[in-house]
C-alpha positions in Angstrom: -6.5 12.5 -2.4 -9.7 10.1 -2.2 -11.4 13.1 -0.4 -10.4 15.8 -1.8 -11.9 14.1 -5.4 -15.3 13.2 -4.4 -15.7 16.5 -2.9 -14.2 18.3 -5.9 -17.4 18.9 -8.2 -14.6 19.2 -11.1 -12.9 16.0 -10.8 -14.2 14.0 -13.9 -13.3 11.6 -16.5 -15.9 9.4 -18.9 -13.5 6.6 -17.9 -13.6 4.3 -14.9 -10.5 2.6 -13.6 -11.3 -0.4 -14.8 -10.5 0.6 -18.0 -7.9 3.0 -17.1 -6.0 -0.3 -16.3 -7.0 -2.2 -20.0 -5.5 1.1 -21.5 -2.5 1.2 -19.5 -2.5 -2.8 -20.4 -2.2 -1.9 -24.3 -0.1 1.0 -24.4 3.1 -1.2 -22.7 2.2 -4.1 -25.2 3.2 -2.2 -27.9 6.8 -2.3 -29.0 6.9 1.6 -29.0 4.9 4.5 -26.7 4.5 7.4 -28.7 6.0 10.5 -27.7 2.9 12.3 -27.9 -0.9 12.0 -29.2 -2.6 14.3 -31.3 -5.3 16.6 -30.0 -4.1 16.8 -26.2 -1.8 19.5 -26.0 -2.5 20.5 -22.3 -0.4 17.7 -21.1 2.8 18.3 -23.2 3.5 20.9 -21.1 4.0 18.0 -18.4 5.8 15.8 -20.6 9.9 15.0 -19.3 12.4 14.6 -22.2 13.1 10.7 -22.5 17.0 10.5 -21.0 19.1 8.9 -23.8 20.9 6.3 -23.1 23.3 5.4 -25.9 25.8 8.5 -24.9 28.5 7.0 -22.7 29.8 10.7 -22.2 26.6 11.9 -21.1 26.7 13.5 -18.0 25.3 12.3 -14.8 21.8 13.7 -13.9 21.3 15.3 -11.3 19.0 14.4 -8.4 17.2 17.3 -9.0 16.7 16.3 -12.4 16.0 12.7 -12.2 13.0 13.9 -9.6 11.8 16.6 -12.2 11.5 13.6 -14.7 9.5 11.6 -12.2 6.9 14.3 -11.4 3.4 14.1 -12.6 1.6 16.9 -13.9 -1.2 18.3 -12.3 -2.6 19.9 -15.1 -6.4 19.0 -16.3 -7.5 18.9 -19.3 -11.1 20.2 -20.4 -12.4 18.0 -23.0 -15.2 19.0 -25.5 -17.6 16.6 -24.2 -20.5 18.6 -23.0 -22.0 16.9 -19.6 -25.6 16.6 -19.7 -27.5 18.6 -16.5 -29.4 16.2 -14.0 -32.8 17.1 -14.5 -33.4 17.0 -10.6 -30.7 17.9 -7.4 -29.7 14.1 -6.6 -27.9 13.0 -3.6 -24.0 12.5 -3.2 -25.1 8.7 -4.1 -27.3 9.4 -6.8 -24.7 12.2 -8.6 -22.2 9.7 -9.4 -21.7 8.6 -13.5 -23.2 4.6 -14.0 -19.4 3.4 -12.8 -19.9 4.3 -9.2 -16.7 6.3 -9.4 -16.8 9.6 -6.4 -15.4 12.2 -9.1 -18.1 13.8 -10.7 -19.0 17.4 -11.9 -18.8 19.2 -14.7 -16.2 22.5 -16.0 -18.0 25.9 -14.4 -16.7 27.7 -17.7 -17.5 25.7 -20.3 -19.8 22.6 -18.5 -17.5 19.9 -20.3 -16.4 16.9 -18.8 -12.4 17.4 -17.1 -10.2 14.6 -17.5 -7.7 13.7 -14.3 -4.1 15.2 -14.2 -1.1 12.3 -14.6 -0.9 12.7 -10.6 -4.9 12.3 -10.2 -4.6 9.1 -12.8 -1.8 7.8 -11.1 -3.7 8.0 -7.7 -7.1 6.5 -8.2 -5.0 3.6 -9.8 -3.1 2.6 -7.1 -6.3 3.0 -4.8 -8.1 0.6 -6.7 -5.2 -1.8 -5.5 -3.2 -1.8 -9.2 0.7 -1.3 -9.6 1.1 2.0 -11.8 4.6 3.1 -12.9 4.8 6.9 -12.9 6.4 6.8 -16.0 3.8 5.5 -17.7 1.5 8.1 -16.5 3.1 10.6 -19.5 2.0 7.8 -22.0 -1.1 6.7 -21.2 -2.9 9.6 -20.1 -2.8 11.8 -23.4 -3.7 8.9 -25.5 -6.9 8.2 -23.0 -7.8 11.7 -23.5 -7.3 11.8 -27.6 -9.4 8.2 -28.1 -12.0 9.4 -26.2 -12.3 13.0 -27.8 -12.3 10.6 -31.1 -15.0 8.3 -29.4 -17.4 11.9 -28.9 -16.4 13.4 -32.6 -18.2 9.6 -33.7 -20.9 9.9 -31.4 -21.5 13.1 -32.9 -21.9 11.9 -36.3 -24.4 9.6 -35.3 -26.8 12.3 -33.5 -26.3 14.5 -36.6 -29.9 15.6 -38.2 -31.6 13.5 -34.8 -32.5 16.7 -33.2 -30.1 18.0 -30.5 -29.7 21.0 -32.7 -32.4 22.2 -31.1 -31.3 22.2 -27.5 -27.7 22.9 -28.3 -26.3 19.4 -29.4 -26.1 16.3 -27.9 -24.4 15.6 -23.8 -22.8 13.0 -22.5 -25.0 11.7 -19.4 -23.4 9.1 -17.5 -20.7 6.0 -18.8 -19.4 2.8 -17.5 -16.3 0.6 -18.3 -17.2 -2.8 -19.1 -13.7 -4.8 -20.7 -14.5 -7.6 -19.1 -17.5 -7.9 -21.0 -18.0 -9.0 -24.6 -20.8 -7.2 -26.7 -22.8 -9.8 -29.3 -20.7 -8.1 -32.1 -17.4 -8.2 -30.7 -18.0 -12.1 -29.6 -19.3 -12.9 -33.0 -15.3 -11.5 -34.2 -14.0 -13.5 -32.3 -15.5 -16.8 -33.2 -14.2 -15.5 -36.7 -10.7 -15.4 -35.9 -10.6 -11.8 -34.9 -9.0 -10.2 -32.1 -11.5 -9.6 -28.9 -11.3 -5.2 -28.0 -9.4 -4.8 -25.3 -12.1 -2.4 -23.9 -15.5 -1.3 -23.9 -17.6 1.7 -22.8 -21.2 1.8 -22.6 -21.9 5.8 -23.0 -25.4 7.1 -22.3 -26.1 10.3 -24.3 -28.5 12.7 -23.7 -30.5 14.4 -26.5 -32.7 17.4 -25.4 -34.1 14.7 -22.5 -34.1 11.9 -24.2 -31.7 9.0 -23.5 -29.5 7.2 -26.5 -27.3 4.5 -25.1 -23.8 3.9 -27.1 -21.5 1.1 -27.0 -18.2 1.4 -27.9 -15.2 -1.4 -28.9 -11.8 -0.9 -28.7 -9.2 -2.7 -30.9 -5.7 -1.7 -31.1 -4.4 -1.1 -34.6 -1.1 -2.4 -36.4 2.1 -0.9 -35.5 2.8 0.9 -38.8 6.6 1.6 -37.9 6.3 5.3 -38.4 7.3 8.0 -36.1 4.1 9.2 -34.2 2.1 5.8 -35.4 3.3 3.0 -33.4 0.6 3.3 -31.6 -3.2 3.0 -33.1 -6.6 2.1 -32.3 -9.5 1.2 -34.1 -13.2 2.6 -32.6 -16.5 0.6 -32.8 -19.3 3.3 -31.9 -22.7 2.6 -32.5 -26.3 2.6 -30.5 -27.5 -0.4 -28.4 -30.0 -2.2 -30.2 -31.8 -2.4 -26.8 -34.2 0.6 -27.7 -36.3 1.5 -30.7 -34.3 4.1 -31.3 -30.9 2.0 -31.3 -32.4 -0.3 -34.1 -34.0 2.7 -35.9 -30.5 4.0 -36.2 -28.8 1.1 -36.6 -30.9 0.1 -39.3 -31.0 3.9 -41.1 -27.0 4.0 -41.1 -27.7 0.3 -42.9 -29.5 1.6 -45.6 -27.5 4.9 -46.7 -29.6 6.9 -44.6 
């Protein structure tokens, strides 16, 4: 399967496996997985029926079923995040996002970014020497998808009226996974009693050729005990402040403008 990704110019997701991990982490510390997440309908089709278990007449399943429940999808969703073009043909080294991962490419239709099937998730996990459980797979992997299609929709906002009209909007460049590392505003929560994100992304946008870097913190939310809620997360997007054009921003959004 390690082969057949890195030679697949398809196989993508803005997501290392790093932070596949910290999001499989949170989703089994909440008292609840939701049944679905909004805005990923492409892996419902995928999704197995949870088996009850308080029906004592039940019947038995049968071994055909209890493998059909086991069975990752294969399907792949195309997100809406458009993948910025490399302005030169790099080498095999060269192509891969800033997280060293081997899948890389873009959708020929549409040029988004693809995220991985449960099976493709399930696989580069347990290659990177961590203890999946398939079942988990049909949890984790919509909500990965739905957060991260709500971590574009903010980046959007911000590059609103900066001038990627021009050359179609803005593209995602390259990311990275960094939970293991606190950013200055995140650390700052902490020291005020706040809980740290359980993950961060470092997001490098690409407006008509010129580069925007984008953090991003992850908190998880309150469990609200309502159906469809128990599980929630809180986003942090904003520009580095490592650039002129990260402060500019910063400071603009600041001021009301």
């Amino acid at each position: 399967m390690a082969s057949q990704n890195e030679s697949d110019p398809a196989a993508v997701c803005p997501v290392d496996h790093k932070a596949r991990e910290a999001w499989l982490k949170q989703a089994k510390a909440q008292p609840h997985a939701p049944l679905q997440a909004s805005g990923c309908d492409s892996s419902q089709a995928d999704q197995a029926p949870t088996p009850s278990t308080s029906a004592a007449s039940s019947p038995a399943p049968s071994t055909a079923g209890i493998l059909g429940s086991l069975r990752l999808g294969t399907q792949r969703e195309v997100s809406t995040i458009p993948r910025a073009v490399p302005e030169s043909a790099p080498t095999p080294r060269e192509a891969r996002p800033a997280n060293n991962e081997g899948e890389t490419g873009a959708d020929k239709k549409t040029g988004n970014w693809i995220y991985p099937s449960e099976q493709m998730f399930f696989d580069a996990m347990k290659r990177k020497a961590y203890s999946p459980e398939q079942a988990d797979m049909k949890t984790i992997v919509p909500i990965h998808n739905a957060v991260n299609e709500r971590a574009w929709m903010e980046i959007k906002e911000w590059e609103k009226g900066r001038g990627s009209e021009s050359c179609g909007g803005p593209r995602l460049a390259s990311f990275s996974g960094l939970s293991s590392s606190l950013t200055p505003r995140a650390r700052f929560n902490t020291l005020l009693g706040y809980k740290p994100p359980f993950d961060r992304h470092d997001w490098v946008v690409d407006r008509c050729g010129t580069k925007v870097e984008y953090v991003i913190d992850f908190y998880a939310g309150k469990d609200e005990r309502k159906a469809g809620k128990e599980l929630n997360f809180y986003l942090d997007v904003r520009p580095k402040l490592n650039s002129f054009e990260g402060v500019k921003m910063r400071a603009m959004k600041f001021v009301g403008l």
